[in-house]
Each structure stands twice: as C-alpha cells, then as structure tokens.
TORROKOL-899692 format. One line per 3 residues: number of its first residue (from 1); their letters; for each residue x, y, z of N, C-alpha, C. Coordinates in nm, 3 decimals, padded with zeros to 5 digits. Layout:
NUM = a = X Y Z X Y Z X Y Z  ...
//
This chain:
1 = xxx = 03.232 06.423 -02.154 03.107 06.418 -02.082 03.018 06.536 -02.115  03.038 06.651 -02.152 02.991 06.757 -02.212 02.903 06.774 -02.301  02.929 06.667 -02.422 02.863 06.592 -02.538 02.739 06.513 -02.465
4 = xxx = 02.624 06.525 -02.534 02.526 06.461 -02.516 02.498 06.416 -02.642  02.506 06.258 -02.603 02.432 06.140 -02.786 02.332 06.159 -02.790  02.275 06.146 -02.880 02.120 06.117 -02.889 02.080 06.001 -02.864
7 = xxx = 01.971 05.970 -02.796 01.905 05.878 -02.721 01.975 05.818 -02.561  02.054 05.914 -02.556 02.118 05.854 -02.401 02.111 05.992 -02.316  02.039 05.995 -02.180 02.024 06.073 -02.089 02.157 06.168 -02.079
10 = xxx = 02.084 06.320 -02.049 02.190 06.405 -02.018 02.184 06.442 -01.914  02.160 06.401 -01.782 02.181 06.404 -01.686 02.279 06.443 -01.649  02.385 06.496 -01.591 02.522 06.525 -01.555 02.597 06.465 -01.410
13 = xxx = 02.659 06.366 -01.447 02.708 06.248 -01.380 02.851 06.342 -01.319  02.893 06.293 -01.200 03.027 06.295 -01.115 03.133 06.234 -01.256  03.240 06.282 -01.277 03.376 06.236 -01.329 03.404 06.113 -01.285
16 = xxx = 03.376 06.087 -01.155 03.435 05.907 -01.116 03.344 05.793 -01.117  03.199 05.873 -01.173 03.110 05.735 -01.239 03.121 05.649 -01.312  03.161 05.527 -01.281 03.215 05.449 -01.382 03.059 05.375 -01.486
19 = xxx = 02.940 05.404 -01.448 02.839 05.353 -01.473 02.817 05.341 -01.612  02.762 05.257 -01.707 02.721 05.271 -01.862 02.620 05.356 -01.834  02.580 05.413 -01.954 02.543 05.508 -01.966 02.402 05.422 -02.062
22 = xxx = 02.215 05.412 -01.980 02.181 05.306 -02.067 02.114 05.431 -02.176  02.040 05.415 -02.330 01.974 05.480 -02.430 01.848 05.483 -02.359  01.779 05.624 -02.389 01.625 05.613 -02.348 01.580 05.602 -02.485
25 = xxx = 01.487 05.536 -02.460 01.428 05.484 -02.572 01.322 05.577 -02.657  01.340 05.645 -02.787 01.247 05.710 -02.844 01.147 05.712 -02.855  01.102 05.585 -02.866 00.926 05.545 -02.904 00.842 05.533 -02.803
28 = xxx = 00.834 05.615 -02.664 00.757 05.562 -02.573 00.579 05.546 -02.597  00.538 05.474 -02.680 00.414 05.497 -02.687 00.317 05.339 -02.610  00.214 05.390 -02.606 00.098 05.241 -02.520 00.143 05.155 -02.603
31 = xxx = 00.175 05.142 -02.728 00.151 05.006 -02.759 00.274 04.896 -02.741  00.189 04.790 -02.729 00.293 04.673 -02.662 00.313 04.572 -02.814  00.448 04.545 -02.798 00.495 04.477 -02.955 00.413 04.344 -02.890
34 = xxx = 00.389 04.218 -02.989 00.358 04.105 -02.946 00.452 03.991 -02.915  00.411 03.943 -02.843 00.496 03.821 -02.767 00.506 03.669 -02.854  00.573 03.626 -02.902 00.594 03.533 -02.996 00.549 03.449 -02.848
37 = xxx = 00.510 03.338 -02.858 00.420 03.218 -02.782 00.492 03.078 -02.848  00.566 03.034 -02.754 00.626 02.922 -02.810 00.559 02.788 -02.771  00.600 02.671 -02.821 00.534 02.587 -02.793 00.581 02.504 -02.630
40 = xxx = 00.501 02.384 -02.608 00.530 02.324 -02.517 00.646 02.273 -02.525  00.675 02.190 -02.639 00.799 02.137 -02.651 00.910 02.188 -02.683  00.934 02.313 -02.725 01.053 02.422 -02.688 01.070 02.451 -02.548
43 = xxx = 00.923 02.462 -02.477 00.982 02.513 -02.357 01.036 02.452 -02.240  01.021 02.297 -02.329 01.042 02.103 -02.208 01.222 02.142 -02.260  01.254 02.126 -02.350 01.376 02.152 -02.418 01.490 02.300 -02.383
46 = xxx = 01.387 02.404 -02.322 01.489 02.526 -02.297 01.486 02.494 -02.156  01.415 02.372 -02.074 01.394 02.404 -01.938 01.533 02.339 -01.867  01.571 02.422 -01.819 01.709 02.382 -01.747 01.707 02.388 -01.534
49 = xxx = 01.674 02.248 -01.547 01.603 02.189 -01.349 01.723 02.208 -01.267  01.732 02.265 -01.165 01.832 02.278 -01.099 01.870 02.128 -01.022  01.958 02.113 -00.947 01.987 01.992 -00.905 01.905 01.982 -00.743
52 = xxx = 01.854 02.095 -00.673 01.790 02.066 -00.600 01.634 02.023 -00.655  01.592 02.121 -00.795 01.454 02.052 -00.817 01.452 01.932 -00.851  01.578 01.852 -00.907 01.594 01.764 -00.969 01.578 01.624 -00.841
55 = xxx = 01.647 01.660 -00.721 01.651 01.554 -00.610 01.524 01.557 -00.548  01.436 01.692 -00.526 01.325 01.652 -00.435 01.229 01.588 -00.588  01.226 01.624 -00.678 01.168 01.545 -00.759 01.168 01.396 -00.755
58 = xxx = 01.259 01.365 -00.770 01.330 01.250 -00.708 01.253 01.158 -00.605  01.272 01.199 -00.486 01.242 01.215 -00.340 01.085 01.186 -00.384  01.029 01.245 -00.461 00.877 01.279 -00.457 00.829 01.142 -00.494
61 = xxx = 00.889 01.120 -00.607 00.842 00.984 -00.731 00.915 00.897 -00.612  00.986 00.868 -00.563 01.047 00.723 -00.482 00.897 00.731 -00.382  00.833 00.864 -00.306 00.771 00.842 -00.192 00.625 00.805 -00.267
64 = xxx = 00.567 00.906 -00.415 00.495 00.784 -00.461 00.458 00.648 -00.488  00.571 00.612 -00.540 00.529 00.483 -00.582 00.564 00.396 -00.452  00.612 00.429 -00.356 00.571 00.318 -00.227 00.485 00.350 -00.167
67 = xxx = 00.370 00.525 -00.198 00.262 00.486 -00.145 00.165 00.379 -00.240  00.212 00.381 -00.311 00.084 00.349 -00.462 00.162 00.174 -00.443  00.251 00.152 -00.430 00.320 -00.012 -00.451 00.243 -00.076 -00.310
70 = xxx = 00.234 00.008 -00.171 00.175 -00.046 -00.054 00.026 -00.072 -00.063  -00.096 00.093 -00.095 -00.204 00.041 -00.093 -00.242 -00.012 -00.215  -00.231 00.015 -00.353 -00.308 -00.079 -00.429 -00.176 -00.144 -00.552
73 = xxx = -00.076 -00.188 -00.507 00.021 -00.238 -00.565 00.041 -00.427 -00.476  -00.019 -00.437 -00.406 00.009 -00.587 -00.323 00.093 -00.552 -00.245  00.186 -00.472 -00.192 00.309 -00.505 -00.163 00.320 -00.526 -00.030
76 = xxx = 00.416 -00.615 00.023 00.378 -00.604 00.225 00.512 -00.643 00.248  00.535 -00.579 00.380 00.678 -00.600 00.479 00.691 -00.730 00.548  00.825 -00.769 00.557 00.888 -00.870 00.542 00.803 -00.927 00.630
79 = xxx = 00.750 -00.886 00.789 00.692 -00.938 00.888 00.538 -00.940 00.825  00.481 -00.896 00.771 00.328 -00.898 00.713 00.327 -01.032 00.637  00.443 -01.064 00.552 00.453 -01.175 00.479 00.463 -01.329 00.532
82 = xxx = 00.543 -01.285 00.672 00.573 -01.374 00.797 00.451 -01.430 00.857  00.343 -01.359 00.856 00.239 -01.339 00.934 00.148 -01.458 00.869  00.114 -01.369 00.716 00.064 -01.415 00.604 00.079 -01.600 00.583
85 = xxx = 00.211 -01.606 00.560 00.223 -01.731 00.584 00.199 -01.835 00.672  00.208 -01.804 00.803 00.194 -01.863 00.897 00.068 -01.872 00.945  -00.023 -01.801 00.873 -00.214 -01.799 00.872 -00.244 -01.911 00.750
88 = xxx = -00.167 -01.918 00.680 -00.186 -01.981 00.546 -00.160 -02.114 00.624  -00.033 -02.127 00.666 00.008 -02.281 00.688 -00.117 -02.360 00.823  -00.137 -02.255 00.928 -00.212 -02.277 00.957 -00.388 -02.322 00.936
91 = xxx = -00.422 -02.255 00.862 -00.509 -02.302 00.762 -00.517 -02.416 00.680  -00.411 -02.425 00.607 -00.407 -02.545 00.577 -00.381 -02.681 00.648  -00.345 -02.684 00.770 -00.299 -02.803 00.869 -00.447 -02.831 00.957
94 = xxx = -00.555 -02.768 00.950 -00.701 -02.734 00.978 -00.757 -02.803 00.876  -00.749 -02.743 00.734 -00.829 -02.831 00.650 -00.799 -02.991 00.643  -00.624 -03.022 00.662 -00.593 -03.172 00.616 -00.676 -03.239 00.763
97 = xxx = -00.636 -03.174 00.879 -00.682 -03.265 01.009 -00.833 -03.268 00.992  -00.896 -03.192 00.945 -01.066 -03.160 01.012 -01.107 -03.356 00.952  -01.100 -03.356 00.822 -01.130 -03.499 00.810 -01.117 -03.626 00.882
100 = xxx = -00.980 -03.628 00.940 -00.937 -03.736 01.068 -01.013 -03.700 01.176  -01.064 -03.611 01.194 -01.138 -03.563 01.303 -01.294 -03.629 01.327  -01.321 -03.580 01.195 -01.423 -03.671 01.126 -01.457 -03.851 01.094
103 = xxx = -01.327 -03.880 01.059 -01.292 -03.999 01.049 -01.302 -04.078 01.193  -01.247 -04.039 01.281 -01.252 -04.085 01.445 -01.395 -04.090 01.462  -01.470 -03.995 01.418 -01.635 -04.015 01.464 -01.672 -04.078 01.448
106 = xxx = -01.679 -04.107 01.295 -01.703 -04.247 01.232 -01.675 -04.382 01.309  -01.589 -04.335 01.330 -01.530 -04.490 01.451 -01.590 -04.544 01.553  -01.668 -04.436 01.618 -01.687 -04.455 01.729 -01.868 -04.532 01.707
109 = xxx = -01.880 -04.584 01.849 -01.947 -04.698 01.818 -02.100 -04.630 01.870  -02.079 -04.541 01.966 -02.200 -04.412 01.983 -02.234 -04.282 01.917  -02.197 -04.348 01.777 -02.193 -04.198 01.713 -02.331 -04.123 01.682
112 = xxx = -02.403 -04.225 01.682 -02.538 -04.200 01.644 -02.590 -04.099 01.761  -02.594 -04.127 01.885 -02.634 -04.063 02.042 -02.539 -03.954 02.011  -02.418 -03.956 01.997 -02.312 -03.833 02.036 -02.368 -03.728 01.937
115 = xxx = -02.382 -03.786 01.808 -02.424 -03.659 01.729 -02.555 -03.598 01.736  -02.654 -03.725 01.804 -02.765 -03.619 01.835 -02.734 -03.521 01.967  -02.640 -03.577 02.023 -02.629 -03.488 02.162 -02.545 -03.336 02.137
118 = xxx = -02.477 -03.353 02.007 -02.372 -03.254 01.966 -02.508 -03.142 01.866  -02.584 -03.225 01.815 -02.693 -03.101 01.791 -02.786 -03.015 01.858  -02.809 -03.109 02.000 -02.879 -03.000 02.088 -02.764 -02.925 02.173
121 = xxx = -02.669 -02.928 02.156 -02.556 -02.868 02.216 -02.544 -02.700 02.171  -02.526 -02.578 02.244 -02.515 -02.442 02.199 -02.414 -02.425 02.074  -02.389 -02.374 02.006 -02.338 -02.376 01.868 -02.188 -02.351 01.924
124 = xxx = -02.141 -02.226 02.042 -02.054 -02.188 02.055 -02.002 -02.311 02.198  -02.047 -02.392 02.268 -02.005 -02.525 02.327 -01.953 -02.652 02.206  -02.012 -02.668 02.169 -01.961 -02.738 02.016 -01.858 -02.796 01.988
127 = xxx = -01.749 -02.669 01.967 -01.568 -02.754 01.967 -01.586 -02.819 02.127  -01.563 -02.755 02.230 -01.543 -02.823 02.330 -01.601 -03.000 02.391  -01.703 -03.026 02.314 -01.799 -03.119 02.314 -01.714 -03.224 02.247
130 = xxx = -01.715 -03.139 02.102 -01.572 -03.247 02.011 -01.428 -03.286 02.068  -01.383 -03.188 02.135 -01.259 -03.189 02.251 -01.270 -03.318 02.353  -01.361 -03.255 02.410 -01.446 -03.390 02.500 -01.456 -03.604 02.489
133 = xxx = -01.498 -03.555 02.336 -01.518 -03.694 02.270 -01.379 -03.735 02.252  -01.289 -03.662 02.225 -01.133 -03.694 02.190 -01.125 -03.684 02.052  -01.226 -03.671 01.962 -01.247 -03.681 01.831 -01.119 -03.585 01.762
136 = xxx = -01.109 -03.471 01.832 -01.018 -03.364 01.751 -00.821 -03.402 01.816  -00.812 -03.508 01.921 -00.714 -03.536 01.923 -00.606 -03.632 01.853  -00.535 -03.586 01.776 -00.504 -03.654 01.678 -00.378 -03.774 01.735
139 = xxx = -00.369 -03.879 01.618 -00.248 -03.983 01.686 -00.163 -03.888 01.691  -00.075 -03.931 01.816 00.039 -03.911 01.895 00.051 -03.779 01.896  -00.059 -03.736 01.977 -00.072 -03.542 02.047 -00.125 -03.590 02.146
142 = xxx = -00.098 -03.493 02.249 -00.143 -03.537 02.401 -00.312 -03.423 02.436  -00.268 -03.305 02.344 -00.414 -03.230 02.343 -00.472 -03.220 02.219  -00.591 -03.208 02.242 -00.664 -03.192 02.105 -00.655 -03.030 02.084
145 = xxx = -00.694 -03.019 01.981 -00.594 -02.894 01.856 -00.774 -02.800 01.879  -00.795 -02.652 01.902 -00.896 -02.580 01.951 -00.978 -02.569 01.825  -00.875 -02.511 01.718 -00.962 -02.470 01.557 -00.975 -02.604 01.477
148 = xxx = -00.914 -02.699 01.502 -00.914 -02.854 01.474 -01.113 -02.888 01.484  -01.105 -02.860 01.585 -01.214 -02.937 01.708 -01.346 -02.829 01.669  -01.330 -02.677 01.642 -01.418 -02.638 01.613 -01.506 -02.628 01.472
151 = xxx = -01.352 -02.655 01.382 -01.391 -02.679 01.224 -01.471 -02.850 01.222  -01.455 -02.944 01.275 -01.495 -03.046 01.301 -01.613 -03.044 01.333  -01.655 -03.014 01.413 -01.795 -02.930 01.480 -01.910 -02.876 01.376
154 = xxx = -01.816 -02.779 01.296 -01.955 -02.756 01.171 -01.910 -02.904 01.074  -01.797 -02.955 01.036 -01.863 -03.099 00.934 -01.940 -03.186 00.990  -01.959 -03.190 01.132 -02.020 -03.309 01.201 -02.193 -03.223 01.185
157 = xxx = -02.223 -03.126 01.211 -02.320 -03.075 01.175 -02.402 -03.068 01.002  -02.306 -03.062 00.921 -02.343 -03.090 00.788 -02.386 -03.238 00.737  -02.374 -03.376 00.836 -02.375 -03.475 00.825 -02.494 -03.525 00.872
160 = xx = -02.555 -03.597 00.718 -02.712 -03.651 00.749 -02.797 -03.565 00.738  -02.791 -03.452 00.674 -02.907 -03.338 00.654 -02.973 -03.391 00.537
//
C-alpha cells in the first residue's frame, strides 16, 4: 500500500479496505470525445421491454381497439343487437301490414266520405280515425295494431293527389 501506481489515487486507505482502487484519469481537459449516434433500427433491436412494459402494453392495444371496434368499427353488445333486431322485425311487419290496411279501405263502400273526413282530420288524430274505421285491424286480431294504423294514415293521405 506504500507504492503509489501511476494514474491511481494516493490517498491513504485503512489496511481492511477491501475497495478497488479506481485510475484517475490523465487527460482531464473540456473536450468531450463524440458520441457515435446509432440508428433507429439498432436501437428497436438492442431494446430489451420488461415484462411489465410488455403487459400494460398489452392492456393498452386490447383497450384500443375496443374503443376504436365500438365507436367507428360497427361493433354492438349482444343486447344492442337484440334491440336492433327487434326494431328491424318490427319495421318490417309495419311495412307488409300498412297495404292490407289500405286494402280494407278500398273495400269499404264510404270510402270516398271517410277519406275526405280523414283529411280534414288533425294530422296527429289520424291513426286513431284509421283505428276507428277498423281499417288497421287485421284478420283474426281483436285490436288494431297503433304504428299499423298510423303508417296507414300517411298512404291514405298520398291517395288521389
């Protein structure tokens, strides 16, 4: 310990320091060596993701794409689809009846009076008027059908213009 190397501090250390001993460095001057600048794709390749960045990453992309699959992906829950359908079927059991609805008018032997009476009638009295006539009650139903009777209402209005 007595011996001092060159380039390593002579400080004078305790006997039971087990510490390395680091070199001070000769050249202390301002200038800074330059930094080699690697590319992007060395540094995608040296990058080593831990397994927690790796899961909330994870976590992140699953919670994207069901925001992005919900608002502009179509996507809807089982009951939205339930819903969906059952507006659809409905809709369509409206368009097939509105004609029989129509068809019964035809039948009738005052149709001429009823429909002028159904035009001075308030727009929103209308289905009920058609309700009235029985026109929107279809064979073998005991009530006439509400959106039946009101879709009926504007074809009976489109008739003879």
């Amino acid at each position: 310990m007595d011996q001092v190397e060159s380039g390593i501090s002579s400080e004078k250390r305790p006997d039971n320091d087990n510490r390395m001993r680091r070199p001070v460095e000769q050249n202390q001057s301002n200038e800074q060596k330059p930094v080699a600048m690697e590319s992007a794709g060395q540094g995608w390749r040296q990058a080593r993701p831990t397994k927690t960045t790796v899961v909330w990453s994870a976590l992140g992309l699953i919670v994207l794409t069901l925001i992005v699959g919900f608002t502009w992906g179509g996507w809807v829950t089982g009951g939205t689809a339930k819903n969906m359908a059952a507006a659809s079927a409905q809709d369509a059991l409206i368009t097939r009846l509105t004609p029989m609805c129509v068809a019964l008018f035809n039948q009738d032997p005052a149709r001429d009076e009823k429909l002028q009476a159904l035009r001075t009638t308030a727009s929103y009295q209308r289905p009920a008027y058609v309700q009235a006539q029985g026109w929107a009650t279809m064979p073998g139903e005991a009530q006439p059908d509400t959106k039946v009777a009101a879709e009926c209402a504007k074809q009976l209005m489109l008739l003879d213009q």
